[in-house]
mmCIF file of the N, C-alpha and C atoms, coordinates in Angstrom:
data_MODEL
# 
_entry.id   MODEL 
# 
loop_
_atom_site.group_PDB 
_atom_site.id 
_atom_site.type_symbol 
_atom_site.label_atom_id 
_atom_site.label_alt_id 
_atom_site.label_comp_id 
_atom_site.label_asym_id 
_atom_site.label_entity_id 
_atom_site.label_seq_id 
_atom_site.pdbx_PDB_ins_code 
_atom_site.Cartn_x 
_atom_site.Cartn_y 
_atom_site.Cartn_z 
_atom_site.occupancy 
_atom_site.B_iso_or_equiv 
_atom_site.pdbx_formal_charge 
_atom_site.auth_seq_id 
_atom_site.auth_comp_id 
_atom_site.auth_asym_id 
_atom_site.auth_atom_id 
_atom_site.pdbx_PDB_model_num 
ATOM 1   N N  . UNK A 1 1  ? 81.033 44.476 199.222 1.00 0.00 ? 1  UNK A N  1 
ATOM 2   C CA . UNK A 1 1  ? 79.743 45.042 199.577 1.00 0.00 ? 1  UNK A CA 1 
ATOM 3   C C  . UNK A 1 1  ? 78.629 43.997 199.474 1.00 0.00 ? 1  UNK A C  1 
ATOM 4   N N  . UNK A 1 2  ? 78.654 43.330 198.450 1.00 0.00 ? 2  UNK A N  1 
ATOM 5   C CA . UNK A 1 2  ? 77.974 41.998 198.402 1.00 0.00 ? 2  UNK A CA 1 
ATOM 6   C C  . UNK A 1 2  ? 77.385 41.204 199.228 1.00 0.00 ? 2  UNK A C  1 
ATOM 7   N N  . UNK A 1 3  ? 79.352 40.952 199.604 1.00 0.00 ? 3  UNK A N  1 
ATOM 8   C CA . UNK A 1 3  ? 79.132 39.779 200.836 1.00 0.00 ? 3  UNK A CA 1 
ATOM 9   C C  . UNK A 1 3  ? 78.173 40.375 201.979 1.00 0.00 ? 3  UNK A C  1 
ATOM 10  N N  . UNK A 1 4  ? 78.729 41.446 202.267 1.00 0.00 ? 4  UNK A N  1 
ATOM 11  C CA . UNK A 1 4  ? 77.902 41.943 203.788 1.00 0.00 ? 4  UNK A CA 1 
ATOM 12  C C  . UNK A 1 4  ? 76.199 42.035 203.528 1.00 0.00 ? 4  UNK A C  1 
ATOM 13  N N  . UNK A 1 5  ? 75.746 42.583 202.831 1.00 0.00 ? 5  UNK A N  1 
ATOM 14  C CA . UNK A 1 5  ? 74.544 42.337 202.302 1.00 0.00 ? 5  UNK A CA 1 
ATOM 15  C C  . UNK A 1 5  ? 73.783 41.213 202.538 1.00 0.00 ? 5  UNK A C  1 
ATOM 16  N N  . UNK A 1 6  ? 74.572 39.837 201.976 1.00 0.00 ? 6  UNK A N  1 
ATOM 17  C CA . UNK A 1 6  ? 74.467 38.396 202.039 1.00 0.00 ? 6  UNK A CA 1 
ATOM 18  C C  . UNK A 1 6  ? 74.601 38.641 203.517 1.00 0.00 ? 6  UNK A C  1 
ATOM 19  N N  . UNK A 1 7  ? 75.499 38.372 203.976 1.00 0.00 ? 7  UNK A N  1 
ATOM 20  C CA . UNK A 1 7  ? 75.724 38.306 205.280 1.00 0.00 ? 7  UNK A CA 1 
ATOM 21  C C  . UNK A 1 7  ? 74.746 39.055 206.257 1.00 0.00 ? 7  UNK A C  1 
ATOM 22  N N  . UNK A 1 8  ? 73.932 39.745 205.851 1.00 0.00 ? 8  UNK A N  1 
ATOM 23  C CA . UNK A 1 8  ? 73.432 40.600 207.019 1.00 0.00 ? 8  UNK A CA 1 
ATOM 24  C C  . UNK A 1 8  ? 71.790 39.726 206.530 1.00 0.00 ? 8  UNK A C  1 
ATOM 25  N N  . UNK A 1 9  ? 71.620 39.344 205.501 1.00 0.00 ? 9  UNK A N  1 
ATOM 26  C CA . UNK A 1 9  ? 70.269 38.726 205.031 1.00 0.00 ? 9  UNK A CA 1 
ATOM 27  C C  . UNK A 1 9  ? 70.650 37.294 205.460 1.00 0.00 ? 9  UNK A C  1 
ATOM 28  N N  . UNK A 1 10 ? 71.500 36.737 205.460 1.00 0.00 ? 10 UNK A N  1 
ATOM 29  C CA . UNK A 1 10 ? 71.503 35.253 205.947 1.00 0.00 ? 10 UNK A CA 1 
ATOM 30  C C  . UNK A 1 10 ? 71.148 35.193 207.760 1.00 0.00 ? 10 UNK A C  1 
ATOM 31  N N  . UNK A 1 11 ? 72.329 36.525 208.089 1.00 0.00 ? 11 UNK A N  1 
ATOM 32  C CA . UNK A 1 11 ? 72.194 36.110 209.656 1.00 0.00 ? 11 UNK A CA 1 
ATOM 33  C C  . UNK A 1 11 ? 70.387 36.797 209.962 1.00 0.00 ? 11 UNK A C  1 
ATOM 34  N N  . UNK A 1 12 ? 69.758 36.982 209.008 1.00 0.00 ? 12 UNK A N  1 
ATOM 35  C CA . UNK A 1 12 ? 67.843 37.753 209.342 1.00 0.00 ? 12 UNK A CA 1 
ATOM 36  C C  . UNK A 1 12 ? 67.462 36.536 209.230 1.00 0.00 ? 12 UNK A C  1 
ATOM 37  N N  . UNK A 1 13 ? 67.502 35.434 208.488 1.00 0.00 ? 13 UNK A N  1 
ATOM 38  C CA . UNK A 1 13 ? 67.012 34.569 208.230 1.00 0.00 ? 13 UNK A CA 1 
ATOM 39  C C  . UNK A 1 13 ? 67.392 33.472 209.111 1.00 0.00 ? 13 UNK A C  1 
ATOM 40  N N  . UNK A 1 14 ? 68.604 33.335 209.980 1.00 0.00 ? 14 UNK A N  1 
ATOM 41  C CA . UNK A 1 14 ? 68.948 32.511 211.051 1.00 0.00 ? 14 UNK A CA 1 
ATOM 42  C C  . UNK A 1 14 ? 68.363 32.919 212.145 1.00 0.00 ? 14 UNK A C  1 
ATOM 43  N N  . UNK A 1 15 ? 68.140 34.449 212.923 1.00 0.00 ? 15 UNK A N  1 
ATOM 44  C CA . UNK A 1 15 ? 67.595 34.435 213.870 1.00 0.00 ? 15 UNK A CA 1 
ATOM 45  C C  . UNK A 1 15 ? 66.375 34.108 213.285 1.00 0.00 ? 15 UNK A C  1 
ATOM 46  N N  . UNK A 1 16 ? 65.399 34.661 212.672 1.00 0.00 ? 16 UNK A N  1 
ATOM 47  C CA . UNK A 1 16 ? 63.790 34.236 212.456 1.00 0.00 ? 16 UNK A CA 1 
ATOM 48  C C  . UNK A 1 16 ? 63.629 33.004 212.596 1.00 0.00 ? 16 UNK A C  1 
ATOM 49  N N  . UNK A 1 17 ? 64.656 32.070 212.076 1.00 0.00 ? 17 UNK A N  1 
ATOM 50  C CA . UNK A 1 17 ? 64.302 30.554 212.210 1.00 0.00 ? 17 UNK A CA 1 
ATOM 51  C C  . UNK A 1 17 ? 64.242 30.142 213.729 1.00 0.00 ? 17 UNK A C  1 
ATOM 52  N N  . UNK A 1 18 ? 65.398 30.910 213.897 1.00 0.00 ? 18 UNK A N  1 
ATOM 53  C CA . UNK A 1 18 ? 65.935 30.734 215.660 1.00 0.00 ? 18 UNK A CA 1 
ATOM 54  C C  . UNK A 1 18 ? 64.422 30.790 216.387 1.00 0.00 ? 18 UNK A C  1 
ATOM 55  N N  . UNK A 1 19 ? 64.119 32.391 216.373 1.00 0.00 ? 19 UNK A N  1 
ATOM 56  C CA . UNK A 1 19 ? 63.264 32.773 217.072 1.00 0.00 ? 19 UNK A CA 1 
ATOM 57  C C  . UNK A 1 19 ? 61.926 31.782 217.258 1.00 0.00 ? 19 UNK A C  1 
ATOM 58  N N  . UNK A 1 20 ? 61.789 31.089 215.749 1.00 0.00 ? 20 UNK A N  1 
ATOM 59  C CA . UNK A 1 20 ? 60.701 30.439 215.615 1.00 0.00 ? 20 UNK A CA 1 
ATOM 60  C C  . UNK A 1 20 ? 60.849 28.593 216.063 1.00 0.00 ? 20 UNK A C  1 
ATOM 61  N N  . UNK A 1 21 ? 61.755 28.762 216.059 1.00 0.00 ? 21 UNK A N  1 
ATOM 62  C CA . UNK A 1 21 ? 62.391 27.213 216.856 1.00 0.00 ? 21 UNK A CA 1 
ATOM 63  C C  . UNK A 1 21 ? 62.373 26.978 218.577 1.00 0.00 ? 21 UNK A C  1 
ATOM 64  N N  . UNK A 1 22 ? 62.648 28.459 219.065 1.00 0.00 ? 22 UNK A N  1 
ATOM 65  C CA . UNK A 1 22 ? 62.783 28.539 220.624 1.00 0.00 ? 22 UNK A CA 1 
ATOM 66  C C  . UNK A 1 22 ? 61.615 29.786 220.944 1.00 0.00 ? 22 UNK A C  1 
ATOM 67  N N  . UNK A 1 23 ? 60.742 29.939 220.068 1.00 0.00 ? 23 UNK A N  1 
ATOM 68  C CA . UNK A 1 23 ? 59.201 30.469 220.462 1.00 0.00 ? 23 UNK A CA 1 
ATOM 69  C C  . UNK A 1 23 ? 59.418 31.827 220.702 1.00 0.00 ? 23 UNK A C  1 
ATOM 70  N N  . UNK A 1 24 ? 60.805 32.488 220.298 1.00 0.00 ? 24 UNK A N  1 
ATOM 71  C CA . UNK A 1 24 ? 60.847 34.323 220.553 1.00 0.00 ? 24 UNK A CA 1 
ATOM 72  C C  . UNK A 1 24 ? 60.980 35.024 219.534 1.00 0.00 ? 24 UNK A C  1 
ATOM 73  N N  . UNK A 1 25 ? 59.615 36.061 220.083 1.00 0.00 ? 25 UNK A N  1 
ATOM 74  C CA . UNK A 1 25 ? 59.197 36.649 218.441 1.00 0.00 ? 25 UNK A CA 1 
ATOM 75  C C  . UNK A 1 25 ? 59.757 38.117 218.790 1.00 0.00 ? 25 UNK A C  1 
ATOM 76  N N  . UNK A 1 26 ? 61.216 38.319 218.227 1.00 0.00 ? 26 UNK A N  1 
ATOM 77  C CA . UNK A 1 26 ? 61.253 39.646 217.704 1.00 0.00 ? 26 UNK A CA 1 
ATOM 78  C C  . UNK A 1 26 ? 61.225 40.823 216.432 1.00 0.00 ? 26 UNK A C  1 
ATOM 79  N N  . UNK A 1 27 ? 61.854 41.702 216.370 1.00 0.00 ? 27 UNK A N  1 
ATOM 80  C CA . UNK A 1 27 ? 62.013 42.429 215.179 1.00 0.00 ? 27 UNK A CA 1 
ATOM 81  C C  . UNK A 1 27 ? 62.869 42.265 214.210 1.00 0.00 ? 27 UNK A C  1 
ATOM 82  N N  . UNK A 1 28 ? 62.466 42.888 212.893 1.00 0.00 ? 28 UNK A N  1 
ATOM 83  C CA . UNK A 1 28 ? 63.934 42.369 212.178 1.00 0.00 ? 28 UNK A CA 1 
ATOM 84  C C  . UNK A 1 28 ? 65.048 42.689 212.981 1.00 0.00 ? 28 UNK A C  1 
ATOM 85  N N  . UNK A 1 29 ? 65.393 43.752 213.304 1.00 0.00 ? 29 UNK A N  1 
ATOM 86  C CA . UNK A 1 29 ? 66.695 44.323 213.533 1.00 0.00 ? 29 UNK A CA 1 
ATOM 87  C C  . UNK A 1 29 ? 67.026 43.407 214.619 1.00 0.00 ? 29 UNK A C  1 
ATOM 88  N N  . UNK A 1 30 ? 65.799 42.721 215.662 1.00 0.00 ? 30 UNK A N  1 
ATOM 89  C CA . UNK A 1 30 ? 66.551 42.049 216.699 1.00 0.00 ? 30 UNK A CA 1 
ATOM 90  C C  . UNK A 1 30 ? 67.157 40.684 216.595 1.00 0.00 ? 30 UNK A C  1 
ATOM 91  N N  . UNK A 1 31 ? 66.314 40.252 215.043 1.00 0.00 ? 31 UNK A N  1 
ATOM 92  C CA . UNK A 1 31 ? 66.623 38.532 214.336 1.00 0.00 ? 31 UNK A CA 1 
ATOM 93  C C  . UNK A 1 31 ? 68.167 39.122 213.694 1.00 0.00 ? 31 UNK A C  1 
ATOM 94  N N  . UNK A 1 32 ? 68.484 40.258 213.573 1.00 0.00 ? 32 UNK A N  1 
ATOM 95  C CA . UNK A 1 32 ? 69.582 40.202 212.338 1.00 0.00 ? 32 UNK A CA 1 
ATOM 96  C C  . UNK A 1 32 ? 70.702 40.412 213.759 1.00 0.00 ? 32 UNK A C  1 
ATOM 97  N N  . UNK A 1 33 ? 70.345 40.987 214.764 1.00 0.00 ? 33 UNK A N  1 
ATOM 98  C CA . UNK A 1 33 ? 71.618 40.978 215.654 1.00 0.00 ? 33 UNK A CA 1 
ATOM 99  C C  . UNK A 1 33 ? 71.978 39.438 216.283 1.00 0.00 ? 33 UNK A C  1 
ATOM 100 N N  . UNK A 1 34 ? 70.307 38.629 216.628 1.00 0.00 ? 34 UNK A N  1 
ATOM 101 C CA . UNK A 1 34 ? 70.493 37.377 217.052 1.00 0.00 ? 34 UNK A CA 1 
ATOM 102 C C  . UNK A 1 34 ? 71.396 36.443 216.409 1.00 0.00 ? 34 UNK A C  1 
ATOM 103 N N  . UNK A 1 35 ? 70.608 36.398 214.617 1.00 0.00 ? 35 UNK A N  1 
ATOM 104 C CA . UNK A 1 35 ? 72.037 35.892 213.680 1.00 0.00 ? 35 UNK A CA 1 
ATOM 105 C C  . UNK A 1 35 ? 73.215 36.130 213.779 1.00 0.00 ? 35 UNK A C  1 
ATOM 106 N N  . UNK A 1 36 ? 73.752 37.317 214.301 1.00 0.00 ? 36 UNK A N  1 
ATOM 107 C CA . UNK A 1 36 ? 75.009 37.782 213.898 1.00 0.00 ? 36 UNK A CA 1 
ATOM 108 C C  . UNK A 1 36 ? 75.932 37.270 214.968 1.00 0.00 ? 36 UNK A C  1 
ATOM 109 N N  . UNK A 1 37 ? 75.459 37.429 216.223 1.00 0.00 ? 37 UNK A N  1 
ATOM 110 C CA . UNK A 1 37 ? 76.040 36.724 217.739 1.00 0.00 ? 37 UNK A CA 1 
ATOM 111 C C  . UNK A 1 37 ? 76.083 35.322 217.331 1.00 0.00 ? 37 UNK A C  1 
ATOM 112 N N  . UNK A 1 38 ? 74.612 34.678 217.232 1.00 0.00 ? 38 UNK A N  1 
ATOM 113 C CA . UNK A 1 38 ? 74.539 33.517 217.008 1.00 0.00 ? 38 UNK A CA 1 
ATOM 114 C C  . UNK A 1 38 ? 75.513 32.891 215.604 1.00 0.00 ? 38 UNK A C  1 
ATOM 115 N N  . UNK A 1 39 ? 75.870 33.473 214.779 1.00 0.00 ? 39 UNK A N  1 
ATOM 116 C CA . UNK A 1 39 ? 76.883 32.664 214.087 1.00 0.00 ? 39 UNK A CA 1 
ATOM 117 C C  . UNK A 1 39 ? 78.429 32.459 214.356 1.00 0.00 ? 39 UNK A C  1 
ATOM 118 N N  . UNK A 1 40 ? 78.854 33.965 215.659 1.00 0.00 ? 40 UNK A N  1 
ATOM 119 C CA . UNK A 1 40 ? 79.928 33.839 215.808 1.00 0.00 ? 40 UNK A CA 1 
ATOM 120 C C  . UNK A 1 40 ? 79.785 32.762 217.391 1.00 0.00 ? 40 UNK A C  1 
ATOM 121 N N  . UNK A 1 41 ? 78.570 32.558 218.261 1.00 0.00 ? 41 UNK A N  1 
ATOM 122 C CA . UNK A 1 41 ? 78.577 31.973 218.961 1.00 0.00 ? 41 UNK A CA 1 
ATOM 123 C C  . UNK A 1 41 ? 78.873 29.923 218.543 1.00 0.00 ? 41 UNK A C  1 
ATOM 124 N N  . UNK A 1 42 ? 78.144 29.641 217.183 1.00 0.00 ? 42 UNK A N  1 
ATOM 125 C CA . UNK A 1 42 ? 77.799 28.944 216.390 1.00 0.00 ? 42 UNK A CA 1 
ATOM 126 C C  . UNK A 1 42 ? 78.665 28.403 216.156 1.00 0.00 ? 42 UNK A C  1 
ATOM 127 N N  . UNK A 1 43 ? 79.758 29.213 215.222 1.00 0.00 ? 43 UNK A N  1 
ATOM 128 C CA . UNK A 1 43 ? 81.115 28.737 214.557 1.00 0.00 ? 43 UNK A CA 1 
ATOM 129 C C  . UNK A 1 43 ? 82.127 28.151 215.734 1.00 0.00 ? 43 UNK A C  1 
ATOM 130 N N  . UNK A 1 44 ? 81.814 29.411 217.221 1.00 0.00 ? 44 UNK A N  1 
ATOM 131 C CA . UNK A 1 44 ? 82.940 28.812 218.135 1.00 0.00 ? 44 UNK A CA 1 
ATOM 132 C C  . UNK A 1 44 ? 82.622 26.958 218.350 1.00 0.00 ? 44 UNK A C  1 
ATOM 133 N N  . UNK A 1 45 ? 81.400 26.945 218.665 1.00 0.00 ? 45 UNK A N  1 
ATOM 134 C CA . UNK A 1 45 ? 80.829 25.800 219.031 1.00 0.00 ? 45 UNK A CA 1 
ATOM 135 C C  . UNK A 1 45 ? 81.263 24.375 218.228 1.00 0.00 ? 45 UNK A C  1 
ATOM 136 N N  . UNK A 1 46 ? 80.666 24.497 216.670 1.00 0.00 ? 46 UNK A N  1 
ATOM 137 C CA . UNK A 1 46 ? 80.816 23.427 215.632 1.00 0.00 ? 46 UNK A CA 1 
ATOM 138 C C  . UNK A 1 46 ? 82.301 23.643 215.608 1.00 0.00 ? 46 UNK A C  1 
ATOM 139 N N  . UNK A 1 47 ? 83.461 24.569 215.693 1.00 0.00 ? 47 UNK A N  1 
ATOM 140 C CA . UNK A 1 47 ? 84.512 25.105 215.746 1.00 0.00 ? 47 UNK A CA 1 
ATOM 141 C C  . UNK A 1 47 ? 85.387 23.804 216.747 1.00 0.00 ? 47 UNK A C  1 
ATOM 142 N N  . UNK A 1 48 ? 84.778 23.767 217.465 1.00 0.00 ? 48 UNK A N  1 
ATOM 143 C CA . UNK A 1 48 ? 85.706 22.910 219.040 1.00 0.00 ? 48 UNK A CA 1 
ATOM 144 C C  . UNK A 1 48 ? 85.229 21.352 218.454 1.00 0.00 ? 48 UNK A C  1 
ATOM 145 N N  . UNK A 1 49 ? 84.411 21.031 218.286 1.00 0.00 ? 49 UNK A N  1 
ATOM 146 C CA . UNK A 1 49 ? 83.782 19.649 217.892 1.00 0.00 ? 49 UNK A CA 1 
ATOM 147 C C  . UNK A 1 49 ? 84.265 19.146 216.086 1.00 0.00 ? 49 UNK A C  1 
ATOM 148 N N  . UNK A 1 50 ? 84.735 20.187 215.841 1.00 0.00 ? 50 UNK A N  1 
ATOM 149 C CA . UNK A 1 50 ? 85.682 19.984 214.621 1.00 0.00 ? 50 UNK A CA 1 
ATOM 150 C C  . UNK A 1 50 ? 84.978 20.450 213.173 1.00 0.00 ? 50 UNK A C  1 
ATOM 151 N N  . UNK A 1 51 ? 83.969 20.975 213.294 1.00 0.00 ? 51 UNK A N  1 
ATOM 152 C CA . UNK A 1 51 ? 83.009 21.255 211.895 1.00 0.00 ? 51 UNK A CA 1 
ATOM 153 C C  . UNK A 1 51 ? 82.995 22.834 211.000 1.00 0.00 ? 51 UNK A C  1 
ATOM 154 N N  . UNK A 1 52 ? 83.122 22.663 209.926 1.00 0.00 ? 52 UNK A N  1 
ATOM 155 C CA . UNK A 1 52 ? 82.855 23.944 209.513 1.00 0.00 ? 52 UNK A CA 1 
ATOM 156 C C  . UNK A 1 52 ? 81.960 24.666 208.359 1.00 0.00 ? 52 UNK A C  1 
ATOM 157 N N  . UNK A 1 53 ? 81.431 25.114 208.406 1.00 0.00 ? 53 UNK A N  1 
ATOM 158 C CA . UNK A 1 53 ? 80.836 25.618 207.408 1.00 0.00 ? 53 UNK A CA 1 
ATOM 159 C C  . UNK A 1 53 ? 81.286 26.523 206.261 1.00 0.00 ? 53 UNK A C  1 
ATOM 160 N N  . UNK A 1 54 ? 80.851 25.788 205.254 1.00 0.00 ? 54 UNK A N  1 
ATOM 161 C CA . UNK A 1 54 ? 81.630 25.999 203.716 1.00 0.00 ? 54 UNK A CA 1 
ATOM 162 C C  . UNK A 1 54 ? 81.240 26.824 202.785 1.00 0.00 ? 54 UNK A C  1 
ATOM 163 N N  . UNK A 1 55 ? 79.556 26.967 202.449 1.00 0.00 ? 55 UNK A N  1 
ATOM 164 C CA . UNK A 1 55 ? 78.508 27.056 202.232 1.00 0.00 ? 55 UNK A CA 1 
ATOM 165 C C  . UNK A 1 55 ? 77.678 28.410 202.696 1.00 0.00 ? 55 UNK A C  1 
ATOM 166 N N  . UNK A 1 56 ? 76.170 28.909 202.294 1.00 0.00 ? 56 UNK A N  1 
ATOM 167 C CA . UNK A 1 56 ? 75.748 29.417 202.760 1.00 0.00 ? 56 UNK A CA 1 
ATOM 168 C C  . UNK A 1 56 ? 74.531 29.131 204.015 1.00 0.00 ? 56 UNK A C  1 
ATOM 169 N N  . UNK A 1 57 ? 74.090 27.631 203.057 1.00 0.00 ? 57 UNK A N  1 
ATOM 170 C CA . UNK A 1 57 ? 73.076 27.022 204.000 1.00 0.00 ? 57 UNK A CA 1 
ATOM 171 C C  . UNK A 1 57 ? 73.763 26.616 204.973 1.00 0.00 ? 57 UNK A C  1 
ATOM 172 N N  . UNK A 1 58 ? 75.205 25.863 205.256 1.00 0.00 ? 58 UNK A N  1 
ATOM 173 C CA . UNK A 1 58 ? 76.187 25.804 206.319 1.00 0.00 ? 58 UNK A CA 1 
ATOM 174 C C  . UNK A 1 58 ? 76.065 26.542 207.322 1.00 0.00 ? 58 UNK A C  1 
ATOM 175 N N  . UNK A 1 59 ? 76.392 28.054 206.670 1.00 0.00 ? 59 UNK A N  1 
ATOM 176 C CA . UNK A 1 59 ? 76.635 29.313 207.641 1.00 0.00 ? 59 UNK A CA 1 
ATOM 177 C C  . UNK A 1 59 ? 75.492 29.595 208.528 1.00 0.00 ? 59 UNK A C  1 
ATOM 178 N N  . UNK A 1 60 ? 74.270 29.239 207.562 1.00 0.00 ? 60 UNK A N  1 
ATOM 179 C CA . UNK A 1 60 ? 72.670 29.415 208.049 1.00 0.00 ? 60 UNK A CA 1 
ATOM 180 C C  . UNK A 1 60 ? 72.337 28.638 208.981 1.00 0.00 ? 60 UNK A C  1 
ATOM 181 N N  . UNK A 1 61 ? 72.760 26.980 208.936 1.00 0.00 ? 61 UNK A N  1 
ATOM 182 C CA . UNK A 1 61 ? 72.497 26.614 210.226 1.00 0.00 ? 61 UNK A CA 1 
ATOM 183 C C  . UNK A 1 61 ? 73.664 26.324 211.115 1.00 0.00 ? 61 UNK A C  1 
ATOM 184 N N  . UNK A 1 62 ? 74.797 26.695 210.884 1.00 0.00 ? 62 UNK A N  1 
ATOM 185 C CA . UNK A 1 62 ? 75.428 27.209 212.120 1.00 0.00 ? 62 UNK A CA 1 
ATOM 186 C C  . UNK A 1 62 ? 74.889 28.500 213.336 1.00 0.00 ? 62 UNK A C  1 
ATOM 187 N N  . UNK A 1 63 ? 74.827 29.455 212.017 1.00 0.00 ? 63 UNK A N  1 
ATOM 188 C CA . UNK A 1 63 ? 73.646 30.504 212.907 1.00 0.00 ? 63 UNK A CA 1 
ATOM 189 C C  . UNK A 1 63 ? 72.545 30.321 213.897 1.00 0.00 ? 63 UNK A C  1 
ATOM 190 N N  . UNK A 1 64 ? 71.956 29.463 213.138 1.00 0.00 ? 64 UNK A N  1 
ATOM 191 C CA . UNK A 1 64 ? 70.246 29.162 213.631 1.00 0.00 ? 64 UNK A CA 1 
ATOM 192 C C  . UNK A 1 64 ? 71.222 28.301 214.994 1.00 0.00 ? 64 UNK A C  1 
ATOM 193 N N  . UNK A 1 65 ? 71.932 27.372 215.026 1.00 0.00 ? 65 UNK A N  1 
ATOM 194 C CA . UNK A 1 65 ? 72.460 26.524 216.313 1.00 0.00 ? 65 UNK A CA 1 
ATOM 195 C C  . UNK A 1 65 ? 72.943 27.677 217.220 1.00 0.00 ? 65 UNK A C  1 
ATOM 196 N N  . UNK A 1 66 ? 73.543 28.359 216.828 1.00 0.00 ? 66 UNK A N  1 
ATOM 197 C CA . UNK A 1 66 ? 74.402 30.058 218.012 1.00 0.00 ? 66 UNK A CA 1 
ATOM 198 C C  . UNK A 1 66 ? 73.233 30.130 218.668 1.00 0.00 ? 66 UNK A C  1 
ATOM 199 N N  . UNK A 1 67 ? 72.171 30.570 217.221 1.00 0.00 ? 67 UNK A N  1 
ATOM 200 C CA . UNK A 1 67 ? 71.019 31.595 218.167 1.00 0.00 ? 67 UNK A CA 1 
ATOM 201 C C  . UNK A 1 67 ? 70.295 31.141 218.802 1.00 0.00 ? 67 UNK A C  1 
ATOM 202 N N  . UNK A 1 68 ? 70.069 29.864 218.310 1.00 0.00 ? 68 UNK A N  1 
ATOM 203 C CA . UNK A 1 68 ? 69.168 29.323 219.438 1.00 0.00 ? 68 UNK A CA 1 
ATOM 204 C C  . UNK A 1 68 ? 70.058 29.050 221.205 1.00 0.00 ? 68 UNK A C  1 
ATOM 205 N N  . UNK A 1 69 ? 71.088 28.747 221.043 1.00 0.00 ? 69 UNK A N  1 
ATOM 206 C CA . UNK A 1 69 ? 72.045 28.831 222.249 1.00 0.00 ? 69 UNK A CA 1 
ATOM 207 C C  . UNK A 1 69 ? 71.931 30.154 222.903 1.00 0.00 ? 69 UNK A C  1 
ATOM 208 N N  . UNK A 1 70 ? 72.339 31.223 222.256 1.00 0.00 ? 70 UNK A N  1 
ATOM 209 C CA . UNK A 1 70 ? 72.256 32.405 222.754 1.00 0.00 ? 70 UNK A CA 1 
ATOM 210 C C  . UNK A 1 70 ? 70.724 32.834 223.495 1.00 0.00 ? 70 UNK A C  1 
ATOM 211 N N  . UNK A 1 71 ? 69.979 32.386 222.814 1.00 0.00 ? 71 UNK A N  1 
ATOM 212 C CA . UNK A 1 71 ? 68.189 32.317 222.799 1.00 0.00 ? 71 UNK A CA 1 
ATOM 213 C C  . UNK A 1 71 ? 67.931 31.534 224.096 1.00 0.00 ? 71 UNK A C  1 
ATOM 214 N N  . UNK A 1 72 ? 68.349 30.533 224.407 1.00 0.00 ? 72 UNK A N  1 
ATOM 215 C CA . UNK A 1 72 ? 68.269 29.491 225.606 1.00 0.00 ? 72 UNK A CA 1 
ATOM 216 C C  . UNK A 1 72 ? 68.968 30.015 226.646 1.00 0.00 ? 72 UNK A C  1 
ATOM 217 N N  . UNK A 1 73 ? 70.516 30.843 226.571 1.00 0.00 ? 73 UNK A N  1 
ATOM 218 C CA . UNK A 1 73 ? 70.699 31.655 228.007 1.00 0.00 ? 73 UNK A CA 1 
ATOM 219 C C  . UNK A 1 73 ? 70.037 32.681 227.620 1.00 0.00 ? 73 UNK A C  1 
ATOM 220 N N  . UNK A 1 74 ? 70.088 33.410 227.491 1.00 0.00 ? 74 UNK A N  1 
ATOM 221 C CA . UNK A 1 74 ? 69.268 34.303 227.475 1.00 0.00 ? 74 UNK A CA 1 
ATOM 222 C C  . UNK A 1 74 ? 67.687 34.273 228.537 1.00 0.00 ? 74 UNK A C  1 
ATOM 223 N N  . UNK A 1 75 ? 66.818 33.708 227.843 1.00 0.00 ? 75 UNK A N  1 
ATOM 224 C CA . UNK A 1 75 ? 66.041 32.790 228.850 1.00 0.00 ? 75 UNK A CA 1 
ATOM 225 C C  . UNK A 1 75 ? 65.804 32.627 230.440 1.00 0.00 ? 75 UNK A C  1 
ATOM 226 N N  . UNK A 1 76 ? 67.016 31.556 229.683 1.00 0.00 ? 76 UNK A N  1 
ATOM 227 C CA . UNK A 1 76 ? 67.200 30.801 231.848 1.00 0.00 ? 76 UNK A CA 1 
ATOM 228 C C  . UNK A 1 76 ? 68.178 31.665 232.276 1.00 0.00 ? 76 UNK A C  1 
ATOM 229 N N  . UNK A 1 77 ? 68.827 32.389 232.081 1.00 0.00 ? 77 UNK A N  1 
ATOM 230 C CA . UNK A 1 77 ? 69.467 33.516 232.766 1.00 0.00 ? 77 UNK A CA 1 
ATOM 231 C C  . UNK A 1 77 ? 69.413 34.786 233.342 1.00 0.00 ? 77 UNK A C  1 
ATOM 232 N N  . UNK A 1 78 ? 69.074 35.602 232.013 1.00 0.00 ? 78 UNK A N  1 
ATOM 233 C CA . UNK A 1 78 ? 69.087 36.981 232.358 1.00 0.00 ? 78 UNK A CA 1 
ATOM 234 C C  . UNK A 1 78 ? 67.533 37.483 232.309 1.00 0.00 ? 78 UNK A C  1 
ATOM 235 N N  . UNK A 1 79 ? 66.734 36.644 231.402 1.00 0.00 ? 79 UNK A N  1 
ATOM 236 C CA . UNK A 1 79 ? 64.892 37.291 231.529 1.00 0.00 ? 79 UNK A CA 1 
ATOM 237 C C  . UNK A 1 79 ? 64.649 36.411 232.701 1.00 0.00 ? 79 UNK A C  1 
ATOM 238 N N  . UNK A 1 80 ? 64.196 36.724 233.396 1.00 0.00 ? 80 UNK A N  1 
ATOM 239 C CA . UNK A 1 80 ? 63.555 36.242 234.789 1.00 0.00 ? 80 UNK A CA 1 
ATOM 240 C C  . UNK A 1 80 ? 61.935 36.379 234.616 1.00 0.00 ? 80 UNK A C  1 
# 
């Protein structure tokens, strides 16, 4: 129960960074879904290039790297 807790407050704190790195200001609930994509987008990524995160600050900016990816298509893709 812990972990998820952690886990649901780390990935709030990866999108907010996100959001505030690539200039999109949403809600909590929309920073905690951004984190949550963005870390599994994140992990695939550092994942192929050989890296992993061990850690929590690890996990945090693996996240913040997803979301901002996810954040960038997002963007040039689907908001017109």
């Amino acid at each position: 129960m812990l972990g998820v807790i952690l886990d649901l407050i780390s990935s709030g704190i990866a999108g907010w960074l996100a959001g505030k790195i690539m200039n999109s200001e949403g809600s909590i609930l929309m920073n905690v879904i951004i984190g949550l994509i963005g870390g599994v987008v994140g992990s695939v990524v550092f994942g192929i290039i050989g890296f992993t995160a061990t850690n929590i600050i690890g996990s945090v900016i693996v996240s913040v790297v997803g979301a901002c990816i996810c954040i960038f298509v997002y963007n040039k893709f689907i908001k017109k």
